[in-house]
N, C-alpha and C positions, 0 to 999 in steps of 0.2 A: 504494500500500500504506500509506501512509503518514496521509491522509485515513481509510482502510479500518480503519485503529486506535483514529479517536478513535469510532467507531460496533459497532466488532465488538470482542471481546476474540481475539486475536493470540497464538500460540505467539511464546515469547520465540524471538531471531533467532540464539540458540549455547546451546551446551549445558553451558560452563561460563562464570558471569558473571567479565568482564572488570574489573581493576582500576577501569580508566574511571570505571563506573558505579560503583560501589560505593564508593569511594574518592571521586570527581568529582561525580558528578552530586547537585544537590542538588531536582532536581525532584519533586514529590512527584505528579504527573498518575495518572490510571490508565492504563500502557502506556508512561507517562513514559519508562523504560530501554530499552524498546524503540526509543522513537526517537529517543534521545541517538544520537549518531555512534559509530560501531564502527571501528577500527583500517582507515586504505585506505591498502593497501597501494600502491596506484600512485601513490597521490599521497605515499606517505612515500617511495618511490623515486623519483620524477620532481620532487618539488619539493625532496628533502632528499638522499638520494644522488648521484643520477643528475648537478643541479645544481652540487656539488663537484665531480665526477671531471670533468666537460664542461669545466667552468672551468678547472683545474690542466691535463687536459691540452692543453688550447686555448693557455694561455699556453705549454705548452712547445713544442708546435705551429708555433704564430707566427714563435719562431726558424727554422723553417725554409722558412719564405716570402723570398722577393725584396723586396728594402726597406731602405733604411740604418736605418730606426727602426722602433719599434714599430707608428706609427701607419700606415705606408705598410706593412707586413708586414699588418694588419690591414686594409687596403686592400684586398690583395689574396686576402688569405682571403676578404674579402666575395664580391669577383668569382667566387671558385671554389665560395662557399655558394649564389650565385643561379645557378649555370649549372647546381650539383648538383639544386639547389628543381625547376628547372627539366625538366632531364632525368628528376628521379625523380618528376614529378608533386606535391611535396612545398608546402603554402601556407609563405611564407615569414611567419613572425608578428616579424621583426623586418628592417628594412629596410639593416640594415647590423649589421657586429661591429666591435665596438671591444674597446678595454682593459677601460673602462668596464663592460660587457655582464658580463666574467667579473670582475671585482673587481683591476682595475687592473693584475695580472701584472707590479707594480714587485718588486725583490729585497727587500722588507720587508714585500710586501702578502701577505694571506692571499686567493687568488681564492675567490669565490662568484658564486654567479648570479645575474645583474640582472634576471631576468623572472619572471613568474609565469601561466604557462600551461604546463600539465605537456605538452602535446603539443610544443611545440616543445624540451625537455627530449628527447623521442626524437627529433625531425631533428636536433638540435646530437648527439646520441649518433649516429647513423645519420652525420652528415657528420662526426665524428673519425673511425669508422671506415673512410669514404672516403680520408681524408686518409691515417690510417697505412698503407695499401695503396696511395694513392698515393706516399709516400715511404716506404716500405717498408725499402729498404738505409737510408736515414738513420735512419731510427727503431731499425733495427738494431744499428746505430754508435751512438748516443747513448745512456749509459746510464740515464740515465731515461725517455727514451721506446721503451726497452727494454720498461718495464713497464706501460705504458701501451696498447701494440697488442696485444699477448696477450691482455689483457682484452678486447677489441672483435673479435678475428682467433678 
């Protein structure tokens, strides 16, 4: 469709113009506004929401694995994300979880997401939710990840 613009003239792609353009775009093409980017939604949820909530709650997650430290807690989440990859058919687009992965999960760091591929943004969504179902009564008990499975459950 996009080729199909610079040859046809094209019905603009909404019916009311978006800050974006109007505001942003300073292209002056014929059709130009039409093919400026329009608001994607999946990618503001899986590369900007989605990446928050996974991180924060991964880091409060972790406390509840087997592991005197962080890193061996993460250790072992790995194990439980490649047998979920596995069982759920799911390609694993990172070969291990770390700290790192969600933005350190130290008591002063702000967690965010280390990747950038919105699909694996829903399996790390998809395996928290494994996780709070699999610890289910602890996520119960702990009051922060109280509010964490409800969203996912």
């Amino acid at each position: 469709m996009i080729e199909q613009s610079y040859v046809e003239h094209l019905p603009e792609p909404w019916e009311e113009e978006s800050a974006f353009t109007t505001s942003l775009l300073h292209e002056t093409a014929p059709q130009g506004k039409s093919r400026f980017w329009k608001v994607d939604i999946w990618h503001v949820v899986h590369m900007g929401v989605a990446k928050d909530f996974v991180s924060s709650a991964m880091c409060f997650l972790q406390k509840l694995m087997p592991g005197s430290n962080i890193d061996m807690r993460f250790q072992n989440m790995t194990a439980l994300y490649k047998e979920y990859c596995t069982a759920n058919k799911k390609t694993r687009y990172v070969s291990k979880l770390t700290k790192d992965t969600f933005g350190g999960c130290g008591k002063n760091d702000e967690p965010t997401g280390g990747w950038n591929k919105a699909a694996l943004s829903t399996t790390l969504l998809q395996f928290t939710q494994y996780l709070c179902e699999m610890f289910h009564e602890q996520c119960q008990m702990d009051e922060t990840l109280r509010f964490v499975a409800p969203c996912l459950l």
